[in-house]
C-alpha positions as a Markdown table, in Angstrom:
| # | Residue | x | y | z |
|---|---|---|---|---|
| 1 | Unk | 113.7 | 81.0 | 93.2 |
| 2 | Unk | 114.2 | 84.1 | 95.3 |
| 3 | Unk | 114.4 | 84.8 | 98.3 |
| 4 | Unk | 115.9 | 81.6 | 99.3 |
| 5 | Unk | 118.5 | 82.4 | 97.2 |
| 6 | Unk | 118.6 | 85.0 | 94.2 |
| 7 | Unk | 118.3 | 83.2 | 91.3 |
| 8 | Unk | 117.8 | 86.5 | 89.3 |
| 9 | Unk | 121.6 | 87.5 | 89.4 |
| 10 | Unk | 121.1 | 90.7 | 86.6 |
| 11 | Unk | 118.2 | 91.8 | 88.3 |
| 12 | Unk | 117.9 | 95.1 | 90.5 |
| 13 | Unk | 115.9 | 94.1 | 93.5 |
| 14 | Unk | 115.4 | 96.5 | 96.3 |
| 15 | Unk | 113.4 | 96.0 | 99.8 |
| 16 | Unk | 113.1 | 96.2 | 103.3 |
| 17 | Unk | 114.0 | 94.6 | 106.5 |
| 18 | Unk | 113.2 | 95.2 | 110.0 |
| 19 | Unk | 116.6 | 95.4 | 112.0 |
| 20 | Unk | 116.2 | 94.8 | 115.5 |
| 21 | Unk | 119.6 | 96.5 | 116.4 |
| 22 | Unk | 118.0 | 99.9 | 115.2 |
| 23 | Unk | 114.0 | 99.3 | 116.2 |
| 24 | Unk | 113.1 | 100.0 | 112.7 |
| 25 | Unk | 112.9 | 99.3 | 108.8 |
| 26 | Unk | 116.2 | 99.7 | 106.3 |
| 27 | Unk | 116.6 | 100.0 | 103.0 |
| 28 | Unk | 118.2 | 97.1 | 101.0 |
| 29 | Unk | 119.5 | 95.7 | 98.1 |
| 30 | Unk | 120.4 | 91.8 | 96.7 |
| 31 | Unk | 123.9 | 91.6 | 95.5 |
| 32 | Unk | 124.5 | 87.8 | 94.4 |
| 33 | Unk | 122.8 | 86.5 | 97.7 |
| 34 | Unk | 123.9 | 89.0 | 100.2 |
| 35 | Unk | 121.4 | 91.3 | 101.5 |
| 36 | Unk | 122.9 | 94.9 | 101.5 |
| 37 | Unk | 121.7 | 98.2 | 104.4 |
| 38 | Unk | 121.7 | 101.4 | 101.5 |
| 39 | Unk | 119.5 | 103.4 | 104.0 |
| 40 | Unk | 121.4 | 106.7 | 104.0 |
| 41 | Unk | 120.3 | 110.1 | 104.7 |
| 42 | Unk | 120.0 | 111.3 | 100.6 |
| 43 | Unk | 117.7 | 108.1 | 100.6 |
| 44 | Unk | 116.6 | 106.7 | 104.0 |
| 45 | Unk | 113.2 | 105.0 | 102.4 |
| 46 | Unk | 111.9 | 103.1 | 99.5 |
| 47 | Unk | 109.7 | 106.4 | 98.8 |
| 48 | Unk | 112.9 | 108.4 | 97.7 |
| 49 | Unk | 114.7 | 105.8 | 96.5 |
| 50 | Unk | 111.9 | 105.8 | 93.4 |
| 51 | Unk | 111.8 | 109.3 | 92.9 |
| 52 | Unk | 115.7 | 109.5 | 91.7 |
| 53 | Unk | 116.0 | 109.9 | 88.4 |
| 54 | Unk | 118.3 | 107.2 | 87.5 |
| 55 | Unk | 117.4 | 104.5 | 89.9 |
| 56 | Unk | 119.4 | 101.4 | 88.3 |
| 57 | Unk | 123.0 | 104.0 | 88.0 |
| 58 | Unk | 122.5 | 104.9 | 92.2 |
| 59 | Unk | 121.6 | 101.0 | 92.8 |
| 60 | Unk | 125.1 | 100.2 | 90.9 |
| 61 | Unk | 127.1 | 102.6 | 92.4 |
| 62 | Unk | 126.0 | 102.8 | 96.0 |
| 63 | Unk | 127.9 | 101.9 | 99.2 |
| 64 | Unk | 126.2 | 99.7 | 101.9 |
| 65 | Unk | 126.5 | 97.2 | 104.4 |
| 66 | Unk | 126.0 | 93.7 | 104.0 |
| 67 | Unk | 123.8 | 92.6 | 106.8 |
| 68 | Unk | 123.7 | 88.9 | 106.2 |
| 69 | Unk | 122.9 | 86.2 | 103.6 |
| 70 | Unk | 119.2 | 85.8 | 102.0 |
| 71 | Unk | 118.6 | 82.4 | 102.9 |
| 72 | Unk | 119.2 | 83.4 | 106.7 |
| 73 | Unk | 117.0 | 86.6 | 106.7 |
| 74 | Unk | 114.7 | 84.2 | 104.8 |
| 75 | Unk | 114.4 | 81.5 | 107.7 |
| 76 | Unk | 114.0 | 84.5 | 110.5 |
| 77 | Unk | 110.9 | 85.8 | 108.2 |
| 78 | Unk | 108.4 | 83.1 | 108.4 |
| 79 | Unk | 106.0 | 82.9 | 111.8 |
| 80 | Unk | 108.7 | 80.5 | 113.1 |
| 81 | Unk | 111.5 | 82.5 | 112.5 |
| 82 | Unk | 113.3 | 84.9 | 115.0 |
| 83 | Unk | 111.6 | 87.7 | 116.5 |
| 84 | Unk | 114.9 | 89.3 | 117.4 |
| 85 | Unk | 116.8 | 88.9 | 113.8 |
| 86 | Unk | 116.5 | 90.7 | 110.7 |
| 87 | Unk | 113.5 | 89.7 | 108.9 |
| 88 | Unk | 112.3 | 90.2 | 105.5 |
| 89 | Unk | 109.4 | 93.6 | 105.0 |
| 90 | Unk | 107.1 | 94.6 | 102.7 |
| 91 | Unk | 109.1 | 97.0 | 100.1 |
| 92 | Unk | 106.9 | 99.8 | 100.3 |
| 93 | Unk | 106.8 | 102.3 | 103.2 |
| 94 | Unk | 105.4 | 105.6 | 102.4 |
| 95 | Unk | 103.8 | 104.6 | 99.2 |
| 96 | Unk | 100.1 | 104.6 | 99.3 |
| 97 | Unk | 98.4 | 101.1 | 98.6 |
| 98 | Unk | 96.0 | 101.1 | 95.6 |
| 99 | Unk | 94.6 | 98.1 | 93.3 |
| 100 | Unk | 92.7 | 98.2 | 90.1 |
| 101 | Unk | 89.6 | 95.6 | 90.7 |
| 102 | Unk | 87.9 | 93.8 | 87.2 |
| 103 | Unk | 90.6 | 94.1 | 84.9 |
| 104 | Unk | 90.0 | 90.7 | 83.6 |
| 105 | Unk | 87.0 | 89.2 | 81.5 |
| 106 | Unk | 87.2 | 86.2 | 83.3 |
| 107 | Unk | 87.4 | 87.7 | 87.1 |
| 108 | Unk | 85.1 | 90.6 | 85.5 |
| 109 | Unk | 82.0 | 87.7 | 85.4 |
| 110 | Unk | 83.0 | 86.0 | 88.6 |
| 111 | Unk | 82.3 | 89.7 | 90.2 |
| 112 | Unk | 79.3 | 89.7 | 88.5 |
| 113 | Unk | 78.3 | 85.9 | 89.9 |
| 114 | Unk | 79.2 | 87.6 | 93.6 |
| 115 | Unk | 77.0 | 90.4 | 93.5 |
| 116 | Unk | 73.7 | 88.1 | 91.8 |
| 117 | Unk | 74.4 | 86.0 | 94.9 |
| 118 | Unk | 74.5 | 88.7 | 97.1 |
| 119 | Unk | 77.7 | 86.9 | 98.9 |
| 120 | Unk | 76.0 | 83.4 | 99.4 |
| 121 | Unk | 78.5 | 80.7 | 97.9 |
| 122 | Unk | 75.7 | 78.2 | 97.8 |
| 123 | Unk | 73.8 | 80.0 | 95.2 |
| 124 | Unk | 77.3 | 80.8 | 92.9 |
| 125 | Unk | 77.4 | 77.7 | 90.6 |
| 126 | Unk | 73.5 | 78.1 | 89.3 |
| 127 | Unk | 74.4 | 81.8 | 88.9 |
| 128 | Unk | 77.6 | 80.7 | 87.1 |
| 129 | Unk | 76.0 | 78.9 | 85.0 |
| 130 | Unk | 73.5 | 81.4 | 83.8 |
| 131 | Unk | 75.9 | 84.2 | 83.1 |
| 132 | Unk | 78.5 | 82.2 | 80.9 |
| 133 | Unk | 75.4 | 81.0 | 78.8 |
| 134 | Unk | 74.5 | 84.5 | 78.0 |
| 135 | Unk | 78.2 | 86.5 | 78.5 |
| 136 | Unk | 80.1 | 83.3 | 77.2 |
| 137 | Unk | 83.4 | 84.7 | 75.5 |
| 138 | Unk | 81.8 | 87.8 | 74.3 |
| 139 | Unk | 84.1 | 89.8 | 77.2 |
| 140 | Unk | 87.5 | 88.4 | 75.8 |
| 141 | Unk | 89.2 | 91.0 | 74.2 |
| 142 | Unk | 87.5 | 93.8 | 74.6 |
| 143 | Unk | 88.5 | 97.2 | 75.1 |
| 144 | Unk | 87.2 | 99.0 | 77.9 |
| 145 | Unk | 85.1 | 101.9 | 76.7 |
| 146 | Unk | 84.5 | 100.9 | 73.0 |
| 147 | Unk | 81.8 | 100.8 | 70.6 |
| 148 | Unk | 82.0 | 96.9 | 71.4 |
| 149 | Unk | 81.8 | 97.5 | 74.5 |
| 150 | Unk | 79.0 | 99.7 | 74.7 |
| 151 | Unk | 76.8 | 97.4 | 72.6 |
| 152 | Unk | 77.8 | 94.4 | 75.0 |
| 153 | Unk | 76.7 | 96.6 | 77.7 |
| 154 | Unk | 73.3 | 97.3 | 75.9 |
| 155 | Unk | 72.6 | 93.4 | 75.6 |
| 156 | Unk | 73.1 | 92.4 | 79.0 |
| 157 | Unk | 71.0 | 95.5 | 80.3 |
| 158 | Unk | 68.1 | 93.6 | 78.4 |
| 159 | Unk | 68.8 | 90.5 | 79.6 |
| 160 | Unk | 68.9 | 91.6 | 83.4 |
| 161 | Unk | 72.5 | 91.2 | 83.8 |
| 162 | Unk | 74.2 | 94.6 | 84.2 |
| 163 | Unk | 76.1 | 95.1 | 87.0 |
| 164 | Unk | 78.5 | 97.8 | 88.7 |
| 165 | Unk | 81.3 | 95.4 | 88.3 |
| 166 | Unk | 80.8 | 95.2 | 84.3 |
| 167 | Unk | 80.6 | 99.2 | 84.1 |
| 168 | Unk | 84.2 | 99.1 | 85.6 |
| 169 | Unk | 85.3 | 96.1 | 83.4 |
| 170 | Unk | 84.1 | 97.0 | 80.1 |
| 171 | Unk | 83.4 | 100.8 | 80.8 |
| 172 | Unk | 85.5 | 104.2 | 80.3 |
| 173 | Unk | 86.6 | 103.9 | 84.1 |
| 174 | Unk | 88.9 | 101.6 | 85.5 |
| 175 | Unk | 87.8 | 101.1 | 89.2 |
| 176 | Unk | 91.0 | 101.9 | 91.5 |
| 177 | Unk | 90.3 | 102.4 | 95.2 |
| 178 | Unk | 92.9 | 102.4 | 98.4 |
| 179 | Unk | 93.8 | 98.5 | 98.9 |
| 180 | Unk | 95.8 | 99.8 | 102.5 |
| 181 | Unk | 97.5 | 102.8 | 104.0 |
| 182 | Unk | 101.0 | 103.5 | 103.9 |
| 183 | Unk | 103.3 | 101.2 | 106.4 |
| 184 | Unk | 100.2 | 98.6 | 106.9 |
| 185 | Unk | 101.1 | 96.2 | 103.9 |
| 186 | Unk | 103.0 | 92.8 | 105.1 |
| 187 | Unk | 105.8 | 90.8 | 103.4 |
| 188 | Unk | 107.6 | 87.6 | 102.5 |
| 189 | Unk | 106.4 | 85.0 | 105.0 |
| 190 | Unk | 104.1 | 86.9 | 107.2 |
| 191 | Unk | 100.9 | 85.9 | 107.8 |
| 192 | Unk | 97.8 | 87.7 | 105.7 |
| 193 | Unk | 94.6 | 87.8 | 107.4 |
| 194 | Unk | 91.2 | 87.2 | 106.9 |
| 195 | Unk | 88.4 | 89.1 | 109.0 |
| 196 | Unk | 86.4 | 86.7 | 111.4 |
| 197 | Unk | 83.2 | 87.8 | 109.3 |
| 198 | Unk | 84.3 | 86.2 | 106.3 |
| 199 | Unk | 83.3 | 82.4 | 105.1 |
| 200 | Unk | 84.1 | 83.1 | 101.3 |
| 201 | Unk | 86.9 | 84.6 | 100.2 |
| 202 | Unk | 90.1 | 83.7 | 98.3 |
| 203 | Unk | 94.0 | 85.2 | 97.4 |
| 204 | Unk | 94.1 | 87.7 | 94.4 |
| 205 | Unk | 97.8 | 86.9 | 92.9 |
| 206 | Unk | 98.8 | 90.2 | 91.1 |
| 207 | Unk | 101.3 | 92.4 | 89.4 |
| 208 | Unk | 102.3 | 95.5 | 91.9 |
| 209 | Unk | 103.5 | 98.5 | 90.5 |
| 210 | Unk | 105.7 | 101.2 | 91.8 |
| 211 | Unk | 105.0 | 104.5 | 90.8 |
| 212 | Unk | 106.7 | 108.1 | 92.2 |
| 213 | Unk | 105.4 | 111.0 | 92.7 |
| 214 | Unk | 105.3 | 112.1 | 89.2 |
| 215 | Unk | 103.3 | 108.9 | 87.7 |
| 216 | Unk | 106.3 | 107.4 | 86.5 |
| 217 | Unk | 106.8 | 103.5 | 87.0 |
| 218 | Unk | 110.1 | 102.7 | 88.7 |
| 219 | Unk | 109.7 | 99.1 | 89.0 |
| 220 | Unk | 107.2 | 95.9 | 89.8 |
| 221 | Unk | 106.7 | 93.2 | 92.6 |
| 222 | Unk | 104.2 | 90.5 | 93.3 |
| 223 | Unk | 101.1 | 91.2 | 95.4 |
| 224 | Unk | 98.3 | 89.1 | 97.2 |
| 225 | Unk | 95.0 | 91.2 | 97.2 |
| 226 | Unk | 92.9 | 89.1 | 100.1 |
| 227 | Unk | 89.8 | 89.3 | 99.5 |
| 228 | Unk | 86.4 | 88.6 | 101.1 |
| 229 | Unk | 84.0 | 87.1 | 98.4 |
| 230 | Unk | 80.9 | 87.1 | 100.7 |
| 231 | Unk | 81.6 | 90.5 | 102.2 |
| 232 | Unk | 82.2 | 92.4 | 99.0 |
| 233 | Unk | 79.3 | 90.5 | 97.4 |
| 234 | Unk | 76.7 | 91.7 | 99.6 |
| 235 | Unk | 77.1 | 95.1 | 98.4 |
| 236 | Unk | 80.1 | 97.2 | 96.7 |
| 237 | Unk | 79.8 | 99.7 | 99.3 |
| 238 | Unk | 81.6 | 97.0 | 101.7 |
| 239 | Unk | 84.3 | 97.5 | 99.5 |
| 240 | Unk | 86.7 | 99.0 | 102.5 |
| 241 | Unk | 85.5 | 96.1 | 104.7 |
| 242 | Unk | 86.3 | 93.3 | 101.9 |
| 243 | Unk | 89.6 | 94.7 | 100.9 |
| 244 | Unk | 91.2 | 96.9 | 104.1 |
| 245 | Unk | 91.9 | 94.5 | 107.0 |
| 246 | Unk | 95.1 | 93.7 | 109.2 |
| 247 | Unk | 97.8 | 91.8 | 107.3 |
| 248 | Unk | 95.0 | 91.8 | 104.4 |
| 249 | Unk | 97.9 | 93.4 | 102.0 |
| 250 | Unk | 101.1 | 91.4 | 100.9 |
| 251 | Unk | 103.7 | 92.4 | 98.7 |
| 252 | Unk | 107.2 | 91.5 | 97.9 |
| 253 | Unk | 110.2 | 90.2 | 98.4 |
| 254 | Unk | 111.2 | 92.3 | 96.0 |
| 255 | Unk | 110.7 | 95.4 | 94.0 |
| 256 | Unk | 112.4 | 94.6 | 90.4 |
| 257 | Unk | 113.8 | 98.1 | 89.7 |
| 258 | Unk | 112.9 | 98.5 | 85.6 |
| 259 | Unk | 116.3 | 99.1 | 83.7 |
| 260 | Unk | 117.7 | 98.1 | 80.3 |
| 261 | Unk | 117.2 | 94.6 | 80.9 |
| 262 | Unk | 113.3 | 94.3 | 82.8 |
| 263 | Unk | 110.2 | 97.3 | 82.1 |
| 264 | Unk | 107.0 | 97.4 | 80.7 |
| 265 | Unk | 107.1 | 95.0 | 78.2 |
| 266 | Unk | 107.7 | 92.0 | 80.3 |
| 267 | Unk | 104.8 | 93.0 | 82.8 |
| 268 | Unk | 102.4 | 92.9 | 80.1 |
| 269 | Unk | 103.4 | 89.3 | 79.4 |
| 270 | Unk | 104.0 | 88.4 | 82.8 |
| 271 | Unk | 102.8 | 84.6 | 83.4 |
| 272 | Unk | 102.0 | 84.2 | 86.8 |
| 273 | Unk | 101.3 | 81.3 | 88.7 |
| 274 | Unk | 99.2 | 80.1 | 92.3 |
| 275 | Unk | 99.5 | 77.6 | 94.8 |
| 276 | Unk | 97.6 | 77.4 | 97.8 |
| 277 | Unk | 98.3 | 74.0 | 100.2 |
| 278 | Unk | 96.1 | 73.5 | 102.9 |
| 279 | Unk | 96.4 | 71.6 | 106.4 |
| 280 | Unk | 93.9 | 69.9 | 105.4 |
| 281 | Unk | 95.8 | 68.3 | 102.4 |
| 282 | Unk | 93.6 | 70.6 | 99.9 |
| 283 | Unk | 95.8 | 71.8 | 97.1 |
| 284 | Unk | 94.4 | 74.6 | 94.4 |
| 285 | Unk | 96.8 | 75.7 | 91.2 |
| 286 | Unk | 95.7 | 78.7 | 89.7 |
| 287 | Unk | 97.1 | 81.5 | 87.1 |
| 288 | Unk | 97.1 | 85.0 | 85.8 |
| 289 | Unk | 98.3 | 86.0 | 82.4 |
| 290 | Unk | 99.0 | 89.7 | 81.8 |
| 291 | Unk | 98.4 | 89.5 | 78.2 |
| 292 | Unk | 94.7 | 88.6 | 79.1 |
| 293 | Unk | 94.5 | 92.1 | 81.0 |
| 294 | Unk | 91.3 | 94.2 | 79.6 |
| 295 | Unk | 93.5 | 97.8 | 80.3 |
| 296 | Unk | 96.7 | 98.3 | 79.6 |
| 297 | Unk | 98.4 | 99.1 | 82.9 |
| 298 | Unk | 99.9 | 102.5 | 81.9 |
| 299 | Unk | 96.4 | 103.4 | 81.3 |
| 300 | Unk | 95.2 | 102.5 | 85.3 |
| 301 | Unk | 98.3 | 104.6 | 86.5 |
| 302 | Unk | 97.2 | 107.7 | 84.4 |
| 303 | Unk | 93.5 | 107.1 | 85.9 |
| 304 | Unk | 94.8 | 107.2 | 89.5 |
| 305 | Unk | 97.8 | 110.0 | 89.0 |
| 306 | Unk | 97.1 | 113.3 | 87.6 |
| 307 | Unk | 96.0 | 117.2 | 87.8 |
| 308 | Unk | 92.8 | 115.3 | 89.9 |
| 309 | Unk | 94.9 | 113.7 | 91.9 |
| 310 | Unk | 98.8 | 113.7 | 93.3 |
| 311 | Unk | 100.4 | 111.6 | 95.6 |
| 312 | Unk | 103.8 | 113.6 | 97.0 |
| 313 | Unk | 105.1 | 109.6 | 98.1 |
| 314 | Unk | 103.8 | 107.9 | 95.1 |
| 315 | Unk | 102.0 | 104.8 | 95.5 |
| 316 | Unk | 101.9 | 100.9 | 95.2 |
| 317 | Unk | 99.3 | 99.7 | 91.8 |
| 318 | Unk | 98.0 | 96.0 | 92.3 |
| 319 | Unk | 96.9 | 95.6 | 88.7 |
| 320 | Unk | 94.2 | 93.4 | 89.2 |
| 321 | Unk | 94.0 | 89.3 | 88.3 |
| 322 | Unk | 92.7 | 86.6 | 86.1 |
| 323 | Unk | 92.5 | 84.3 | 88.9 |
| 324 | Unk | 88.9 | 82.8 | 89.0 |
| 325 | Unk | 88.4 | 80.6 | 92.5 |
| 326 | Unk | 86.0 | 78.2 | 90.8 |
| 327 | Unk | 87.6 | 74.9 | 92.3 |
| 328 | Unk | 85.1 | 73.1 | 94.9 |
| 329 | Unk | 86.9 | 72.9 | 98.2 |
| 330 | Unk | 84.1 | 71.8 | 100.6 |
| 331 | Unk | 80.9 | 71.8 | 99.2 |
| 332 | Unk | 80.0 | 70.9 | 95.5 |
| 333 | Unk | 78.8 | 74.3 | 93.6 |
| 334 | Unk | 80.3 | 76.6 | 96.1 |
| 335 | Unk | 83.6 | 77.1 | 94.5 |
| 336 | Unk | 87.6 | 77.5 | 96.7 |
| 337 | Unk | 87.4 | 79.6 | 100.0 |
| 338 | Unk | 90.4 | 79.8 | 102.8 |
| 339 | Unk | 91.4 | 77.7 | 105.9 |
| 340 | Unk | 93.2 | 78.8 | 108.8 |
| 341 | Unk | 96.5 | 77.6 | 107.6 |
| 342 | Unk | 96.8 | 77.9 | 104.2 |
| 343 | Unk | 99.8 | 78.2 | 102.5 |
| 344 | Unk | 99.8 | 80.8 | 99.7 |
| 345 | Unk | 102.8 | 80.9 | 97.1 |
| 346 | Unk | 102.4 | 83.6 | 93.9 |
| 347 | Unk | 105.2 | 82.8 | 91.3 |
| 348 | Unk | 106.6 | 85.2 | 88.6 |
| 349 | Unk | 109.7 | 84.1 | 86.4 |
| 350 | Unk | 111.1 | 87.8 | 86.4 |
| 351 | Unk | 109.9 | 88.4 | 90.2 |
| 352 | Unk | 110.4 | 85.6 | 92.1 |
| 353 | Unk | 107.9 | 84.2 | 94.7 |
| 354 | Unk | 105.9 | 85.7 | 97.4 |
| 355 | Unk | 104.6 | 83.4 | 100.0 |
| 356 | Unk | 102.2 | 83.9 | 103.0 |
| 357 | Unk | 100.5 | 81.9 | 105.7 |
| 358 | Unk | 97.0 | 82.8 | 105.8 |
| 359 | Unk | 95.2 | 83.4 | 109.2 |
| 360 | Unk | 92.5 | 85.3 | 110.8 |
| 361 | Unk | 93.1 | 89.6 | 110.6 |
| 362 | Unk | 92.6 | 89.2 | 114.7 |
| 363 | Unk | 95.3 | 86.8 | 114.9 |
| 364 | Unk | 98.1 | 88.2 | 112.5 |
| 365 | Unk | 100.1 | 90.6 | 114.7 |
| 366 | Unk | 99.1 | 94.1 | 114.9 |
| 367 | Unk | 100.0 | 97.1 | 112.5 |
| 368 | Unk | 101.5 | 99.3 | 115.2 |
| 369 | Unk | 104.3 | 101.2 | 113.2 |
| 370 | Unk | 102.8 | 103.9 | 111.1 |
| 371 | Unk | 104.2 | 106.9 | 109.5 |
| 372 | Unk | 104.5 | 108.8 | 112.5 |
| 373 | Unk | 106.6 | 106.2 | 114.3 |
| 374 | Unk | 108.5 | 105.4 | 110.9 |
| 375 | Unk | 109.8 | 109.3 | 110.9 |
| 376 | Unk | 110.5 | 109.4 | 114.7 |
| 377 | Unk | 113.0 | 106.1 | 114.5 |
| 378 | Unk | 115.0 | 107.5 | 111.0 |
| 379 | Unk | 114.9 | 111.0 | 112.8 |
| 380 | Unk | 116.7 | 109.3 | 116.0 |
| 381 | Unk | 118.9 | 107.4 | 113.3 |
| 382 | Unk | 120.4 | 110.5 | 112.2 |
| 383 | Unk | 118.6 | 109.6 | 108.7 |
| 384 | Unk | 116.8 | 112.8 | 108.4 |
């Protein structure tokens, strides 16, 4: 499975890659198992290249330069790979980074179990245990803002349960806030950070959506949402603190470009899958099924684009996950957190694999390049 080699030959995939040669980020394409320079001056980023209006007839008729095979750019990607050589980016540039949070019953409840813990993972499996025997399946199924809905939302008011995280799940607003800022997400085989602060806290494997300018989806990717259980549980309002952290945003390898052959349709039945290997020996399996998703994902992209709000360099959607971090790792009741070290591999059939090694925020090499520096290099390139 990609990016080792591309084992999704009919697929458009577009990315990035740092070249050392130029000091900055190009613009590439898979053909077979050749990695292929587009950047050009009509389209010197990943931001323009979604806001042509027929993506996959540029992709199939565009000139480039092959810079090297994928399993090479591959091996220079990961922490042990060559500083000097080209080396495998996240696919978004200019693109904000925003992510859709309870979007899942089953995710919806362990939010819920977070908060009534106020971000103590010793107290998670009696709270656990409370909320199933009163929410039980009742959330499966349900459409955000309904009658249903409503009347769930009445019941577990009287039993003491309501939370802010259920008025986002089962409510008339999605909850979509800024996962990270534009050049600050990290790709294939970088390390993803956790802040020092945090002793509870797990991946988030996700469906990433690309969307222009205009709030029209151009394609979709694979995304790890870190995030810091105990941080985020303490109080909502730590939200930034949880979710917005160095290397704390991966996405990639690839964007899928949607054409005749790969859209909607097959993200809402995306099947994904989880692995996370530890030094320790500590293995966890986990999944995420789109067709358990609470909102349809068109829905969260007309909730974050509109006449309230624009975004001239269109922006990134993680879609939120179904991935429930229940298995003990240390401590009975207290449910999976990270180690220094961990290995972190989110599968899609139609998207390939994104993979990460997961250390502290402080350790993972800084986010120096930012949009200003990003615009000085293509300038100096003749790109602009």
């Amino acid at each position: 499975m990609l990016p080792k080699e591309n084992h999704l030959p009919d697929a458009l995939l577009v990315g990035r890659v740092w070249r050392p040669e130029v000091s900055g980020a190009a613009l590439v394409m898979l053909r077979g198992d050749r990695v292929i320079d587009i950047t050009n001056r009509d389209v010197p980023t990943m931001r323009d290249l979604m806001e042509l209006d027929d993506i996959p007839g540029y992709l199939r008729g565009v000139e480039g330069e092959d810079i090297g095979a994928l399993a090479d750019i591959t091996t220079n990607s990961t922490e042990a790979g060559a500083t000097d050589c080209v080396r495998l980016l996240s696919p978004a540039d200019l693109q904000v980074i925003k992510a859709s949070g309870v979007t899942f019953a089953e995710s919806m409840v362990e939010r819920v179990i977070e908060e009534q813990a106020a971000g103590n993972a010793d107290l998670a499996q009696e709270i656990r245990a409370k909320v199933a025997g009163i929410i039980g399946d009742s959330l499966r199924g349900i459409v955000p803002g309904s009658e249903k809905a409503m009347k769930v939302k009445e019941v577990l008011i009287a039993e003491g349960l309501w939370s802010q995280y259920l008025e986002v799940g089962i409510g008339p607003d999605a909850e979509v806030f800024t996962k990270a800022q534009p050049t600050s997400s990290v790709g294939w085989g970088a390390a993803v950070g956790l802040h020092p602060i945090s002793s509870w806290n797990n991946p988030e494997p996700e469906i990433v959506l690309a969307v222009n300018s205009q709030g029209q989806i151009r394609g979709a990717t694979l995304g790890n949402d870190v995030n810091l259980r105990d941080v985020e549980g303490r109080s909502a309002l730590l939200l930034g603190k949880a979710k917005d952290n160095n290397a704390s945003c991966s996405i990639g390898p690839f964007i899928r470009v949607f054409d005749e052959g790969y859209g909607m349709d097959d993200v809402r039945k995306a099947e994904l899958t989880l692995r996370v290997e530890g030094e320790d020996g500590f293995v966890l399996d986990g999944r995420s099924s789109m067709t358990q998703i609470s909102r349809d994902p068109e829905s969260i992209v007309a909730q974050t684009i509109g006449r309230h709000h624009q975004y001239p360099d269109g922006f990134m959607l993680f879609l939120g996950t179904l991935f429930a971090p229940i298995q003990d790792r240390d401590h009975k009741g207290q449910g999976f957190t990270h180690k220094v070290g961990d290995r972190v591999a989110i599968s899609e059939p139609t998207l390939g694999t994104l993979e990460n090694t997961v250390r502290l925020s402080t350790e993972c090499p800084e986010w120096r390049i930012g949009i200003a520096d990003t615009m000085r290099n293509l300038a100096a390139r003749g790109l602009l």
